[in-house]
N, C-alpha and C positions, 0 to 999 in steps of 0.2 A: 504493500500500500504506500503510494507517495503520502509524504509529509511533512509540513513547512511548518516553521515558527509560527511566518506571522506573514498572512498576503495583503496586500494594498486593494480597494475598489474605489477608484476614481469618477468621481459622479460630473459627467463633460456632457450633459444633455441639454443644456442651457440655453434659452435665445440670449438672454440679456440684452432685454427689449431696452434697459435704459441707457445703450450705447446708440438707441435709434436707428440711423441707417447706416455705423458702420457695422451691423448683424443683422440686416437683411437678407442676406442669401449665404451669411456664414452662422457658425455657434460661437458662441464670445468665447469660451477654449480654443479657436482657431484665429482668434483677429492676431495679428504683429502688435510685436513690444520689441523696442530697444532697438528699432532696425532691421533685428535679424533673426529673432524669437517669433515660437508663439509662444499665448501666455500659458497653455497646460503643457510647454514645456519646465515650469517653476517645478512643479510637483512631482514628474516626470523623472527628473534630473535630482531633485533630493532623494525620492525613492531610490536612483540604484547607488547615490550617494552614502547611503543609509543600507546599505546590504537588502533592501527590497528587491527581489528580482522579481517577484510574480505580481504584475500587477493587470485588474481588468479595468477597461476604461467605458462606461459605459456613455451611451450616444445617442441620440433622439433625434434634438433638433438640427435637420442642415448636417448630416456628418458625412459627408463626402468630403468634402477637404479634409476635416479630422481625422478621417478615414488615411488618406491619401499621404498626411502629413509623417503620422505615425509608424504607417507600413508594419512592416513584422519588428519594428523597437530596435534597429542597428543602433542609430545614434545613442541610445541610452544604454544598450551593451544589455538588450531586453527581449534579442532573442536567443531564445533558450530552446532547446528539446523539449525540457519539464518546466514547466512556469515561464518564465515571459512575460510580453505582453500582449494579451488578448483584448479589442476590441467586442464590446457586448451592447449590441444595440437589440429592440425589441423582438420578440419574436415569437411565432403562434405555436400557440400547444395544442393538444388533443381535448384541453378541456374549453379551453377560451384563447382569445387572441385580444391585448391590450395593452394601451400603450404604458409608458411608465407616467405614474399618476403625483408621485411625491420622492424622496430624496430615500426614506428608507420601502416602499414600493416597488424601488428600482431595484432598492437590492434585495428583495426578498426575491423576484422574479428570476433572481441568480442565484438562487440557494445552490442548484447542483454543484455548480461551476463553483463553488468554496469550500463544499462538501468534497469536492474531487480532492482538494488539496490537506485538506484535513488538520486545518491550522488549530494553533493554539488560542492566536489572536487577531482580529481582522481589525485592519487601520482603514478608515473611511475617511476619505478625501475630496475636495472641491477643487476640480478642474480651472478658477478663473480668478487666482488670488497669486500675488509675485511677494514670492518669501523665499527664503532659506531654511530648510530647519531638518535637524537630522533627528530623523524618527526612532531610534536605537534607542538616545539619550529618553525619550519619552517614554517606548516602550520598561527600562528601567526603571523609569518613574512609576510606572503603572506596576510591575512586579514589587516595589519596594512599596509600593501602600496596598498590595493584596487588593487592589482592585476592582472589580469588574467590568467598571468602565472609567476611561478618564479623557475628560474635554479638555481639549486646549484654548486656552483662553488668554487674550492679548488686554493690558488695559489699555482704556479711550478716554476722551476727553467727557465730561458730565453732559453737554451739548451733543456727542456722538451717541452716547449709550443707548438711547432711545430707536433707534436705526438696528439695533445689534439684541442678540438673545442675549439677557445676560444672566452670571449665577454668583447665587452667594453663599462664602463659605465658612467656615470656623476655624480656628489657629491651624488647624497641619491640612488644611486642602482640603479637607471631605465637605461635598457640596450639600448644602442643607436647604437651599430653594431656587427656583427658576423663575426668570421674569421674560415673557415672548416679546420683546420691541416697547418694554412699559413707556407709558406716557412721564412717568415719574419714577425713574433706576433709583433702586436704593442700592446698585452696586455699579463698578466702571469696568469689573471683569466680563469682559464681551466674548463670547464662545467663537472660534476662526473659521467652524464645521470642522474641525479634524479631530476624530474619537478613536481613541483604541477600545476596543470590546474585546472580553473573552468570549469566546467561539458559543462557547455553552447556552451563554448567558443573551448573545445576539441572536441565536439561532431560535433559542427559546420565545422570544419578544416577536420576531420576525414573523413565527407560525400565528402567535394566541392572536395576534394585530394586523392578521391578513386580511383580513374582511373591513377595515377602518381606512376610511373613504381620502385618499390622497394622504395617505400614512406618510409622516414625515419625522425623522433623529428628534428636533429639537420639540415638538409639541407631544410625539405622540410615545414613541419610545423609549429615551432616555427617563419621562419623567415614570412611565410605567413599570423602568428596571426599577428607579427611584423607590416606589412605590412599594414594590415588593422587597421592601428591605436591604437590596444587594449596597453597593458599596460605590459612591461615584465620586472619582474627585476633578478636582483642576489640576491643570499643569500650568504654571504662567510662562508666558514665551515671552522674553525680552527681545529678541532682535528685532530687522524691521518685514513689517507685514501691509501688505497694503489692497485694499479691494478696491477693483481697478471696475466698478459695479456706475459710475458713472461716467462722462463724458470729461466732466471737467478732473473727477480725480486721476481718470487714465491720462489725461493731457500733463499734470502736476506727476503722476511718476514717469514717465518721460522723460521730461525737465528736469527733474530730478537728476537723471543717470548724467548729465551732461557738467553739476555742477565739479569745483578742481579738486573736491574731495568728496566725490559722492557717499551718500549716506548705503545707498544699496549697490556694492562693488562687483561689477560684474567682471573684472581683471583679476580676482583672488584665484591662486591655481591649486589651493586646499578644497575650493568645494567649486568645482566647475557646471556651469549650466549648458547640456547641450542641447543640439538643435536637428534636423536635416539640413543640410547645405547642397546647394543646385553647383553644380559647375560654372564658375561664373568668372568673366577676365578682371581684373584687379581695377580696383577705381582709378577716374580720369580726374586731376583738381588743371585747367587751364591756365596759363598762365595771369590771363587775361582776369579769373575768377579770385573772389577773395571769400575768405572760410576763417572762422572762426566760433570754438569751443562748437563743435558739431560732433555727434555722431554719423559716419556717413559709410553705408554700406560697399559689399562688391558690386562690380560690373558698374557703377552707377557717376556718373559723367557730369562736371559742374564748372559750367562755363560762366556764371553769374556771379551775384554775392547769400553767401546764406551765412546768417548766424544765431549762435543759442535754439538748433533746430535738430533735428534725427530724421535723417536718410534712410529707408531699407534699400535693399538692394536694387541693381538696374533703374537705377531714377534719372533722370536728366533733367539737367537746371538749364534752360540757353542764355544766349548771353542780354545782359539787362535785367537778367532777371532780381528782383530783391527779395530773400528768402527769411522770415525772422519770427522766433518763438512758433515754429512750428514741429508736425509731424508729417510725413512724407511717405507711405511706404510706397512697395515695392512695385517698378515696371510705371510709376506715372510720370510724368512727363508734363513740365511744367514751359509756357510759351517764352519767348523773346518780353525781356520790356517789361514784366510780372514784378505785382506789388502784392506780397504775400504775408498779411499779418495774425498771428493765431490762429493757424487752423489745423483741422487734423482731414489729411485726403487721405482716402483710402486707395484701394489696389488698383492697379492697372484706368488710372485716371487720365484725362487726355487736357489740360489748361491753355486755352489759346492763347495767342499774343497779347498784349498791353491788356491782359484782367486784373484789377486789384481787389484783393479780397481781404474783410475785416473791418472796413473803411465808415465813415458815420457814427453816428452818436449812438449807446447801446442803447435795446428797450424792450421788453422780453417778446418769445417767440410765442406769436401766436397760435400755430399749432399745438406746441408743445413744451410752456416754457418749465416743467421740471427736467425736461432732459434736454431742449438748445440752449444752452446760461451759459455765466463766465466770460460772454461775451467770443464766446469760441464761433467760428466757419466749421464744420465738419461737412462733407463730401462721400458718398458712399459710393462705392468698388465700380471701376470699368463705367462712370459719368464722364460725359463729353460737358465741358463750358464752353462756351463763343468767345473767341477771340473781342476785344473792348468791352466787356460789361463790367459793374461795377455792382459790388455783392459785399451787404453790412454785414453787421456782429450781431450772433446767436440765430444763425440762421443754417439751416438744412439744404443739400441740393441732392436728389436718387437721379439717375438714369441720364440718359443722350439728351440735352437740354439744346434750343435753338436761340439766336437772336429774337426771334420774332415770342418768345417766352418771358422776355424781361423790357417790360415796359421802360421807357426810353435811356434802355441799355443797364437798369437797373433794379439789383432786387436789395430793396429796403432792408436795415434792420430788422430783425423779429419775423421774418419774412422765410416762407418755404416752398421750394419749386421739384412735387416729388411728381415725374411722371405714373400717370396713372397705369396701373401693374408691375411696373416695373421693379415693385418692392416686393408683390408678394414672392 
Protein backbone atom coordinates (compact mmCIF):
# COMPACT_ATOMS: atom_id res chain seq x y z
CA UNK A 1 0.00 0.00 0.00
CA UNK A 2 1.50 3.45 -0.96
CA UNK A 3 1.92 5.85 1.97
CA UNK A 4 2.67 9.60 2.59
CA UNK A 5 3.16 11.65 5.59
CA UNK A 6 1.22 14.36 4.49
CA UNK A 7 -0.37 15.26 0.76
CA UNK A 8 -1.02 18.95 -0.27
CA UNK A 9 -4.90 19.79 -2.10
CA UNK A 10 -4.65 22.89 -3.73
CA UNK A 11 -8.04 24.44 -4.16
CA UNK A 12 -7.36 26.76 -8.00
CA UNK A 13 -11.14 26.78 -8.94
CA UNK A 14 -11.57 30.34 -8.41
CA UNK A 15 -12.91 33.03 -10.88
CA UNK A 16 -11.83 35.86 -8.75
CA UNK A 17 -14.41 37.93 -10.10
CA UNK A 18 -12.83 40.83 -8.03
CA UNK A 19 -9.90 41.14 -10.59
CA UNK A 20 -12.83 41.88 -13.08
CA UNK A 21 -11.79 41.51 -16.54
CA UNK A 22 -8.36 40.48 -15.87
CA UNK A 23 -10.36 36.75 -15.14
CA UNK A 24 -12.48 36.78 -17.69
CA UNK A 25 -11.51 33.90 -19.66
CA UNK A 26 -8.78 32.94 -17.01
CA UNK A 27 -8.85 31.51 -13.15
CA UNK A 28 -7.06 34.10 -10.95
CA UNK A 29 -4.43 30.92 -10.15
CA UNK A 30 -3.57 31.46 -13.73
CA UNK A 31 -3.23 35.52 -14.03
CA UNK A 32 0.92 36.62 -14.11
CA UNK A 33 2.65 38.16 -11.16
CA UNK A 34 6.11 39.49 -11.14
CA UNK A 35 6.55 39.26 -14.96
CA UNK A 36 7.15 35.95 -15.16
CA UNK A 37 4.92 33.94 -12.44
CA UNK A 38 1.74 32.71 -12.19
CA UNK A 39 0.30 33.26 -8.97
CA UNK A 40 -0.55 29.35 -7.94
CA UNK A 41 2.95 29.07 -8.79
CA UNK A 42 3.43 30.61 -4.73
CA UNK A 43 2.10 27.57 -3.22
CA UNK A 44 3.36 25.23 -5.94
CA UNK A 45 6.98 26.11 -5.26
CA UNK A 46 6.65 26.12 -1.27
CA UNK A 47 5.06 22.62 -1.49
CA UNK A 48 8.02 20.89 -3.12
CA UNK A 49 10.18 23.53 -1.02
CA UNK A 50 8.62 21.87 1.94
CA UNK A 51 9.30 18.17 0.98
CA UNK A 52 5.53 18.20 -0.59
CA UNK A 53 5.62 16.03 -3.40
CA UNK A 54 2.18 14.92 -3.83
CA UNK A 55 0.09 17.60 -4.56
CA UNK A 56 -3.76 17.70 -6.34
CA UNK A 57 -4.79 20.92 -7.78
CA UNK A 58 -8.18 21.17 -8.03
CA UNK A 59 -9.86 23.29 -11.01
CA UNK A 60 -13.29 24.51 -12.02
CA UNK A 61 -13.25 27.67 -13.39
CA UNK A 62 -11.49 28.52 -16.95
CA UNK A 63 -8.64 25.61 -16.31
CA UNK A 64 -7.21 25.29 -19.58
CA UNK A 65 -4.57 27.56 -19.02
CA UNK A 66 -4.16 26.15 -15.57
CA UNK A 67 -4.32 23.06 -17.07
CA UNK A 68 -1.71 23.99 -19.69
CA UNK A 69 0.57 25.97 -17.24
CA UNK A 70 1.10 23.03 -14.80
CA UNK A 71 1.58 20.06 -17.28
CA UNK A 72 2.70 16.88 -15.47
CA UNK A 73 4.60 19.44 -12.44
CA UNK A 74 8.49 19.51 -14.34
CA UNK A 75 9.05 22.90 -13.08
CA UNK A 76 8.32 22.09 -9.57
CA UNK A 77 10.21 18.69 -9.70
CA UNK A 78 6.39 17.27 -9.30
CA UNK A 79 6.49 14.71 -11.59
CA UNK A 80 6.77 11.64 -9.90
CA UNK A 81 5.68 7.89 -10.75
CA UNK A 82 3.98 7.91 -7.15
CA UNK A 83 2.54 11.28 -6.13
CA UNK A 84 3.20 14.38 -8.12
CA UNK A 85 1.11 16.49 -9.32
CA UNK A 86 -2.35 15.64 -10.36
CA UNK A 87 -4.68 18.13 -11.66
CA UNK A 88 -8.48 17.26 -10.27
CA UNK A 89 -11.03 19.18 -11.94
CA UNK A 90 -14.99 17.82 -11.66
CA UNK A 91 -16.09 14.82 -12.77
CA UNK A 92 -19.33 12.47 -13.19
CA UNK A 93 -19.87 9.60 -11.01
CA UNK A 94 -22.39 6.63 -11.28
CA UNK A 95 -24.29 8.29 -8.76
CA UNK A 96 -24.51 12.10 -9.63
CA UNK A 97 -22.47 14.57 -11.62
CA UNK A 98 -21.74 18.18 -9.80
CA UNK A 99 -19.88 20.80 -9.88
CA UNK A 100 -17.77 21.71 -6.97
CA UNK A 101 -20.16 23.70 -4.60
CA UNK A 102 -17.68 25.06 -1.63
CA UNK A 103 -13.96 24.92 -0.76
CA UNK A 104 -14.40 21.66 1.41
CA UNK A 105 -17.03 20.05 -1.32
CA UNK A 106 -14.39 20.04 -3.41
CA UNK A 107 -12.45 18.09 -1.52
CA UNK A 108 -14.66 15.62 -0.33
CA UNK A 109 -15.46 14.87 -4.03
CA UNK A 110 -11.70 13.69 -3.93
CA UNK A 111 -11.83 11.50 -1.20
CA UNK A 112 -10.45 8.44 -3.27
CA UNK A 113 -7.63 10.36 -4.75
CA UNK A 114 -6.30 10.93 -0.80
CA UNK A 115 -7.47 7.70 0.24
CA UNK A 116 -5.01 6.30 -2.46
CA UNK A 117 -2.32 7.94 -0.65
CA UNK A 118 -3.03 7.03 2.67
CA UNK A 119 -1.79 10.13 4.60
CA UNK A 120 -1.32 10.89 7.85
CA UNK A 121 -2.07 14.54 7.39
CA UNK A 122 -3.78 16.45 4.52
CA UNK A 123 -2.44 20.27 4.12
CA UNK A 124 -5.33 22.31 2.37
CA UNK A 125 -4.37 25.18 0.36
CA UNK A 126 -5.42 28.35 -1.67
CA UNK A 127 -4.23 28.52 -5.15
CA UNK A 128 -4.22 32.72 -5.32
CA UNK A 129 -2.38 34.15 -2.24
CA UNK A 130 1.82 35.03 -2.85
CA UNK A 131 3.78 33.92 0.26
CA UNK A 132 6.55 31.84 1.21
CA UNK A 133 6.06 29.50 3.94
CA UNK A 134 7.59 26.16 4.42
CA UNK A 135 4.82 23.79 5.60
CA UNK A 136 7.32 21.07 7.59
CA UNK A 137 7.96 23.84 10.12
CA UNK A 138 3.89 23.91 10.49
CA UNK A 139 3.37 20.50 10.15
CA UNK A 140 5.80 20.27 13.51
CA UNK A 141 3.72 22.60 14.87
CA UNK A 142 0.70 20.65 14.41
CA UNK A 143 2.56 17.40 15.83
CA UNK A 144 3.97 19.39 18.90
CA UNK A 145 0.24 20.45 20.08
CA UNK A 146 -1.36 16.96 19.27
CA UNK A 147 -3.59 18.59 17.01
CA UNK A 148 -6.08 17.77 15.00
CA UNK A 149 -6.31 20.47 13.02
CA UNK A 150 -4.27 23.71 12.81
CA UNK A 151 -5.13 27.17 10.99
CA UNK A 152 -2.76 29.23 9.86
CA UNK A 153 -3.28 32.46 10.71
CA UNK A 154 -1.53 35.96 9.69
CA UNK A 155 -2.23 39.04 11.84
CA UNK A 156 -4.13 42.26 10.13
CA UNK A 157 -4.75 45.49 10.77
CA UNK A 158 -8.22 46.00 13.16
CA UNK A 159 -9.69 47.84 9.74
CA UNK A 160 -8.73 44.55 7.65
CA UNK A 161 -10.11 41.85 10.00
CA UNK A 162 -13.42 42.31 9.16
CA UNK A 163 -12.77 41.19 5.24
CA UNK A 164 -10.93 37.82 6.87
CA UNK A 165 -12.40 34.71 9.03
CA UNK A 166 -10.82 35.39 12.12
CA UNK A 167 -10.01 33.05 15.41
CA UNK A 168 -9.57 33.50 18.98
CA UNK A 169 -7.38 31.89 21.00
CA UNK A 170 -5.99 31.29 24.74
CA UNK A 171 -2.11 31.42 25.81
CA UNK A 172 -0.60 28.31 23.97
CA UNK A 173 -2.69 28.56 20.56
CA UNK A 174 -5.77 26.28 21.03
CA UNK A 175 -8.54 28.19 19.22
CA UNK A 176 -11.57 28.70 21.40
CA UNK A 177 -13.87 30.64 18.97
CA UNK A 178 -14.41 31.61 15.25
CA UNK A 179 -15.63 34.97 13.84
CA UNK A 180 -16.84 34.50 9.78
CA UNK A 181 -16.00 38.26 8.30
CA UNK A 182 -17.45 39.90 11.94
CA UNK A 183 -18.65 43.38 11.46
CA UNK A 184 -16.88 43.95 14.89
CA UNK A 185 -13.25 41.38 15.39
CA UNK A 186 -12.62 40.87 18.66
CA UNK A 187 -9.43 39.25 17.23
CA UNK A 188 -6.76 40.54 14.37
CA UNK A 189 -5.77 36.66 13.92
CA UNK A 190 -7.13 36.30 10.29
CA UNK A 191 -7.16 32.56 9.17
CA UNK A 192 -4.76 32.53 5.37
CA UNK A 193 -7.19 29.12 4.23
CA UNK A 194 -4.01 26.89 4.91
CA UNK A 195 -5.17 23.80 7.50
CA UNK A 196 -3.28 20.88 8.22
CA UNK A 197 -5.87 18.19 9.34
CA UNK A 198 -5.22 14.78 10.43
CA UNK A 199 -6.45 12.39 7.89
CA UNK A 200 -8.85 10.65 10.57
CA UNK A 201 -10.33 13.54 11.73
CA UNK A 202 -10.98 15.23 7.90
CA UNK A 203 -12.13 12.22 6.58
CA UNK A 204 -14.49 11.85 9.38
CA UNK A 205 -16.13 15.65 8.86
CA UNK A 206 -15.94 15.36 5.19
CA UNK A 207 -18.47 12.12 5.16
CA UNK A 208 -21.08 13.34 8.32
CA UNK A 209 -21.15 17.06 6.20
CA UNK A 210 -21.61 15.71 2.77
CA UNK A 211 -25.18 16.54 2.31
CA UNK A 212 -24.42 20.53 3.64
CA UNK A 213 -25.33 22.67 0.84
CA UNK A 214 -21.85 24.52 -0.52
CA UNK A 215 -19.87 22.93 2.48
CA UNK A 216 -17.11 25.06 3.17
CA UNK A 217 -13.28 24.61 5.86
CA UNK A 218 -14.17 27.96 7.48
CA UNK A 219 -18.10 27.98 8.32
CA UNK A 220 -18.84 24.53 8.14
CA UNK A 221 -16.01 22.08 9.15
CA UNK A 222 -13.43 23.32 11.08
CA UNK A 223 -16.14 24.63 13.41
CA UNK A 224 -17.88 21.11 13.42
CA UNK A 225 -14.31 19.33 14.28
CA UNK A 226 -14.52 22.25 16.93
CA UNK A 227 -17.46 21.10 18.01
CA UNK A 228 -16.86 17.62 18.77
CA UNK A 229 -14.40 18.21 21.18
CA UNK A 230 -11.19 17.52 18.93
CA UNK A 231 -8.21 19.88 19.20
CA UNK A 232 -7.72 23.13 16.90
CA UNK A 233 -5.05 25.47 17.04
CA UNK A 234 -3.24 28.45 15.38
CA UNK A 235 0.00 28.78 13.85
CA UNK A 236 0.88 32.52 13.55
CA UNK A 237 2.82 33.03 10.34
CA UNK A 238 5.07 36.17 10.44
CA UNK A 239 6.53 36.46 7.12
CA UNK A 240 4.90 38.26 4.25
CA UNK A 241 1.60 37.02 2.80
CA UNK A 242 -0.57 38.96 0.72
CA UNK A 243 -4.09 38.29 -1.09
CA UNK A 244 -3.70 39.47 -4.21
CA UNK A 245 -8.17 39.11 -4.06
CA UNK A 246 -8.32 42.79 -5.55
CA UNK A 247 -7.20 44.97 -8.24
CA UNK A 248 -5.71 47.57 -6.50
CA UNK A 249 -3.80 45.07 -3.80
CA UNK A 250 -2.44 42.95 -6.91
CA UNK A 251 -1.23 46.29 -8.50
CA UNK A 252 0.40 47.24 -4.68
CA UNK A 253 2.29 43.75 -4.77
CA UNK A 254 3.70 44.26 -7.86
CA UNK A 255 5.03 47.58 -6.97
CA UNK A 256 6.13 46.12 -4.22
CA UNK A 257 8.72 43.47 -5.96
CA UNK A 258 10.33 46.50 -7.68
CA UNK A 259 11.10 48.47 -4.44
CA UNK A 260 15.63 48.42 -3.64
CA UNK A 261 14.98 46.32 -0.86
CA UNK A 262 11.82 44.45 -1.53
CA UNK A 263 9.83 43.21 1.37
CA UNK A 264 8.88 39.90 -0.78
CA UNK A 265 12.53 38.69 -2.26
CA UNK A 266 12.05 36.92 -5.04
CA UNK A 267 16.21 36.60 -5.76
CA UNK A 268 16.71 34.45 -2.35
CA UNK A 269 18.34 31.13 -3.66
CA UNK A 270 17.29 29.30 -0.14
CA UNK A 271 13.68 29.17 -1.20
CA UNK A 272 13.23 29.41 -4.88
CA UNK A 273 9.88 30.15 -6.64
CA UNK A 274 9.55 28.21 -9.92
CA UNK A 275 7.61 28.61 -12.98
CA UNK A 276 7.31 27.08 -16.70
CA UNK A 277 9.50 29.11 -18.87
CA UNK A 278 8.69 29.30 -22.86
CA UNK A 279 11.96 29.54 -24.87
CA UNK A 280 12.37 32.96 -25.39
CA UNK A 281 15.49 35.35 -26.92
CA UNK A 282 16.86 37.51 -24.17
CA UNK A 283 15.43 41.00 -23.75
CA UNK A 284 16.19 44.19 -26.09
CA UNK A 285 16.78 47.62 -23.77
CA UNK A 286 17.58 50.21 -27.13
CA UNK A 287 19.79 52.52 -26.81
CA UNK A 288 17.44 55.20 -27.64
CA UNK A 289 15.18 53.78 -24.41
CA UNK A 290 15.41 54.66 -20.98
CA UNK A 291 14.42 52.19 -17.87
CA UNK A 292 14.49 52.44 -14.63
CA UNK A 293 13.94 50.30 -11.33
CA UNK A 294 11.65 48.00 -13.67
CA UNK A 295 11.18 44.45 -13.75
CA UNK A 296 11.36 43.41 -17.30
CA UNK A 297 10.82 40.13 -18.67
CA UNK A 298 12.43 37.63 -21.63
CA UNK A 299 12.17 38.11 -25.32
CA UNK A 300 10.55 41.59 -24.43
CA UNK A 301 11.93 44.77 -26.56
CA UNK A 302 11.95 48.59 -25.16
CA UNK A 303 12.52 51.08 -27.28
CA UNK A 304 10.75 53.99 -25.07
CA UNK A 305 10.94 55.05 -21.59
CA UNK A 306 9.34 52.80 -18.80
CA UNK A 307 9.78 53.32 -15.10
CA UNK A 308 8.76 51.85 -11.57
CA UNK A 309 6.74 49.39 -13.99
CA UNK A 310 6.88 45.05 -14.41
CA UNK A 311 7.24 43.68 -17.94
CA UNK A 312 6.20 40.00 -18.42
CA UNK A 313 7.75 38.57 -21.07
CA UNK A 314 7.66 39.23 -25.10
CA UNK A 315 6.34 42.87 -24.52
CA UNK A 316 7.39 45.64 -26.62
CA UNK A 317 7.55 49.27 -25.70
CA UNK A 318 8.18 51.46 -29.35
CA UNK A 319 9.70 54.29 -29.22
CA UNK A 320 7.94 57.54 -27.51
CA UNK A 321 6.42 55.42 -25.74
CA UNK A 322 6.09 56.69 -21.76
CA UNK A 323 5.61 53.69 -19.41
CA UNK A 324 5.04 54.59 -15.43
CA UNK A 325 3.77 52.64 -12.30
CA UNK A 326 2.47 50.17 -14.29
CA UNK A 327 1.81 46.35 -15.14
CA UNK A 328 2.43 44.93 -18.45
CA UNK A 329 2.27 41.26 -19.03
CA UNK A 330 3.19 39.08 -21.41
CA UNK A 331 3.05 39.29 -25.65
CA UNK A 332 1.39 43.00 -25.50
CA UNK A 333 2.59 45.50 -27.38
CA UNK A 334 2.30 48.92 -26.50
CA UNK A 335 2.15 51.85 -29.80
CA UNK A 336 4.64 54.66 -30.61
CA UNK A 337 4.19 58.05 -28.71
CA UNK A 338 2.18 56.12 -25.60
CA UNK A 339 1.35 57.85 -22.28
CA UNK A 340 0.97 55.13 -19.95
CA UNK A 341 -0.18 55.84 -16.21
CA UNK A 342 -1.31 53.17 -13.79
CA UNK A 343 -2.59 50.60 -15.26
CA UNK A 344 -2.48 46.90 -15.29
CA UNK A 345 -2.96 45.22 -19.33
CA UNK A 346 -3.28 42.13 -19.53
CA UNK A 347 -2.08 39.38 -22.09
CA UNK A 348 -1.59 39.55 -25.53
CA UNK A 349 -2.98 43.39 -25.71
CA UNK A 350 -2.53 45.40 -28.89
CA UNK A 351 -2.08 49.71 -27.62
CA UNK A 352 -2.09 51.84 -30.75
CA UNK A 353 -0.17 54.89 -31.26
CA UNK A 354 -0.29 58.23 -29.37
CA UNK A 355 -3.17 56.57 -26.57
CA UNK A 356 -2.73 57.91 -23.15
CA UNK A 357 -4.20 56.10 -20.54
CA UNK A 358 -4.87 57.20 -16.77
CA UNK A 359 -5.24 60.67 -17.76
CA UNK A 360 -8.31 63.04 -15.95
CA UNK A 361 -9.57 63.71 -12.77
CA UNK A 362 -10.57 60.34 -10.77
CA UNK A 363 -14.34 59.41 -9.94
CA UNK A 364 -15.46 56.10 -9.22
CA UNK A 365 -16.58 53.46 -11.83
CA UNK A 366 -19.75 53.24 -12.72
CA UNK A 367 -20.10 49.97 -13.52
CA UNK A 368 -18.35 48.70 -10.99
CA UNK A 369 -16.69 51.00 -8.48
CA UNK A 370 -15.75 48.18 -5.77
CA UNK A 371 -13.43 46.51 -8.20
CA UNK A 372 -12.30 49.67 -10.91
CA UNK A 373 -10.65 52.08 -7.75
CA UNK A 374 -7.37 53.22 -6.87
CA UNK A 375 -7.66 55.11 -9.79
CA UNK A 376 -6.18 52.07 -11.72
CA UNK A 377 -6.65 51.47 -16.12
CA UNK A 378 -6.88 47.78 -16.17
CA UNK A 379 -7.21 46.17 -19.66
CA UNK A 380 -8.31 42.51 -20.00
CA UNK A 381 -6.33 39.77 -22.25
CA UNK A 382 -5.97 39.93 -26.34
CA UNK A 383 -8.10 43.93 -26.38
CA UNK A 384 -7.21 45.96 -29.27
CA UNK A 385 -7.35 50.12 -28.23
CA UNK A 386 -7.24 52.67 -31.30
CA UNK A 387 -4.43 54.36 -31.84
CA UNK A 388 -5.32 58.42 -30.35
CA UNK A 389 -7.87 57.99 -27.60
CA UNK A 390 -7.72 59.09 -24.55
CA UNK A 391 -8.98 56.71 -21.41
CA UNK A 392 -9.32 58.03 -17.54
CA UNK A 393 -8.73 56.42 -14.17
CA UNK A 394 -10.71 53.45 -12.61
CA UNK A 395 -11.90 52.59 -15.78
CA UNK A 396 -12.31 48.93 -17.58
CA UNK A 397 -11.71 48.00 -21.22
CA UNK A 398 -12.61 43.68 -22.57
CA UNK A 399 -12.35 42.91 -26.19
CA UNK A 400 -11.35 44.43 -29.95
CA UNK A 401 -12.48 48.03 -29.17
CA UNK A 402 -12.91 50.62 -32.36
CA UNK A 403 -12.44 54.50 -32.62
CA UNK A 404 -15.93 54.81 -33.44
CA UNK A 405 -16.59 53.26 -29.43
CA UNK A 406 -15.01 56.36 -27.60
CA UNK A 407 -16.96 59.37 -28.19
CA UNK A 408 -14.77 62.20 -29.22
CA UNK A 409 -11.66 59.84 -28.97
CA UNK A 410 -12.41 59.53 -25.32
CA UNK A 411 -13.47 57.40 -22.40
CA UNK A 412 -14.11 59.37 -19.31
CA UNK A 413 -13.01 58.43 -15.82
CA UNK A 414 -15.39 55.94 -14.11
CA UNK A 415 -16.09 54.84 -17.56
CA UNK A 416 -16.31 51.03 -19.01
CA UNK A 417 -16.03 49.92 -22.62
CA UNK A 418 -16.79 45.99 -22.23
CA UNK A 419 -17.67 44.42 -25.63
CA UNK A 420 -20.68 42.62 -25.58
CA UNK A 421 -19.67 38.64 -25.14
CA UNK A 422 -16.69 39.09 -25.27
CA UNK A 423 -16.29 38.44 -21.41
CA UNK A 424 -18.22 35.69 -21.10
Amino acid sequence: MIKKEMIAMLLAGGQGSRLGVLTSKVAKPAVSFGGKYKIIDFPLSNCINSGIDTVGVLTQYRPLRLNQHIGIGVPWDLDRNIGGVTVLPPYEKSTSSEWYTGTANAIYQNIEYMQYYNPDYVLILSGDHIYKMDYEVMLDYHKSKNADVTIATFNVSEEEASRFGVVLTNEDGTVTEFEEKPEHPRSTKASMGIYIFSWSVLKEALEILSDQPECDFGKHIIPYIHEQGNKVVAYEYKGYWKDVGTLLSYWEANMELIDIVPEFNLYEEFWKIYTKNDVLPPQYIADSSKVEGCLIGEGSEVYGEVYNSVLGADVTIEEGAVIKDSIIMNGTVIGKNCQINKSIISEYVTIGDDVHLGVFDEVDNKLAPNIYAGGLVTIGEHSVVPKGVQIGKNTAIFGVTEAADYKDGILESGGSLIKVGEES
